[in-house]
C-alpha positions in Angstrom: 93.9 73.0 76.9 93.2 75.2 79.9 92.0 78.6 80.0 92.6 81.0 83.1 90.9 84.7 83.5 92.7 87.2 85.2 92.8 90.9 86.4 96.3 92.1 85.4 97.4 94.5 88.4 100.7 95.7 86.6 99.2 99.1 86.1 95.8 100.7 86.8 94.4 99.7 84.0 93.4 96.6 85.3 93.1 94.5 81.7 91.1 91.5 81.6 93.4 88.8 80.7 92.5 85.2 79.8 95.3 82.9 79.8 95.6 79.9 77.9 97.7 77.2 78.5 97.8 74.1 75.7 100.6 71.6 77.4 103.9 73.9 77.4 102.6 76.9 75.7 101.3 79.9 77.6 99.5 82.6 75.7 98.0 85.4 77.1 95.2 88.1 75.5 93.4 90.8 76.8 96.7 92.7 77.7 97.5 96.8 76.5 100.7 96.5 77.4 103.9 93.5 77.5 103.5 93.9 81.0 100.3 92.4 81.1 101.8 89.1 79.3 104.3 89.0 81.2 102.0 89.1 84.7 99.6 86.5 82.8 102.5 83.8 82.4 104.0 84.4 85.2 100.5 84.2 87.3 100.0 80.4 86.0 103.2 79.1 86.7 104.8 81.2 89.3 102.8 83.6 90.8 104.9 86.5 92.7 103.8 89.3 95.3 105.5 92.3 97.3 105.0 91.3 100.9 104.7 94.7 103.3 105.1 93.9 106.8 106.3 96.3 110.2 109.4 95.4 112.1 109.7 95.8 115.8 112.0 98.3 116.7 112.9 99.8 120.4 110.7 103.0 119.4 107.9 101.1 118.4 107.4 99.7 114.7 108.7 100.2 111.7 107.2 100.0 107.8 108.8 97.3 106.2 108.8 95.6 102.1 110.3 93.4 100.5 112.4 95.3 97.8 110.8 93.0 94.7 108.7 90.3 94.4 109.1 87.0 95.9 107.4 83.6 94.9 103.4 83.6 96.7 104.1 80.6 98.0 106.5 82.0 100.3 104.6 84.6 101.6 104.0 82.8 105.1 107.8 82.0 105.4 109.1 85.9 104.4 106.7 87.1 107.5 108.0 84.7 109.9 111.5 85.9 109.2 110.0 89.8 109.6 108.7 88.6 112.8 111.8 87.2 114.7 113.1 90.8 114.1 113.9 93.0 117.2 116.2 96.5 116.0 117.4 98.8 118.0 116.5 101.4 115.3 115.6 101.8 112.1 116.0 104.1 109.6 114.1 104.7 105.7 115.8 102.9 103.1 117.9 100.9 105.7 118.0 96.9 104.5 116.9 95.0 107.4 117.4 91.3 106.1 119.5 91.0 102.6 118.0 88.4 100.3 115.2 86.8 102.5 115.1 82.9 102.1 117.7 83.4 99.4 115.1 84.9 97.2 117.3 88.0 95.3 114.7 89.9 97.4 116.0 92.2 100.7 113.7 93.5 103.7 113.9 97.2 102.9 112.2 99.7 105.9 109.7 102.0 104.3 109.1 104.5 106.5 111.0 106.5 109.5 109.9 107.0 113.2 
């Protein structure tokens, strides 16, 4: 049996989570809220993050996000896809790359000139 201690950041509550995991169970305390088990399982066997980036544009850069989570592993890969980016323009809410590295997640610009 393992037993992991975490800082849920679902809200701003910021619970103190432990996480125990005995073979293919997963149980999480320490959580106010389902959100907080959720987080807790999911930090233990697939952790995922919002990566926020800027995009070159012709008028200089341009906020960027990824429009949900995508696995923390891929992190490095997600920014390198950001980088080879050159628009012309772009404009808030525009999708600049739908479904980076086939993860269900799009490159979404966050802010405008």
């Amino acid at each position: 049996m393992e037993k992991r201690e975490l800082t849920c950041i679902m809200c701003p509550l910021g619970c103190q989570l432990t996480v125990t995991i005995d073979g293919e169970i997963i149980t999480v305390t320490g959580n106010n809220c389902k959100r907080g088990e959720i987080f807790g399982k999911e930090e233990v066997t697939c952790p995922m993050r919002i990566v926020t980036s800027s995009v070159k544009t012709e008028k200089g850069v341009r906020a960027c996000k990824t429009s949900k989570p995508v696995p923390k592993s891929m992190i490095f890969e997600v920014m390198k896809e950001i980088e080879k980016l050159r628009l012309k323009n772009a404009k808030f809410g525009e999708v600049v790359i739908k479904n980076v590295l086939n993860t269900g997640a799009d490159i979404v610009i966050t802010a405008n000139e």
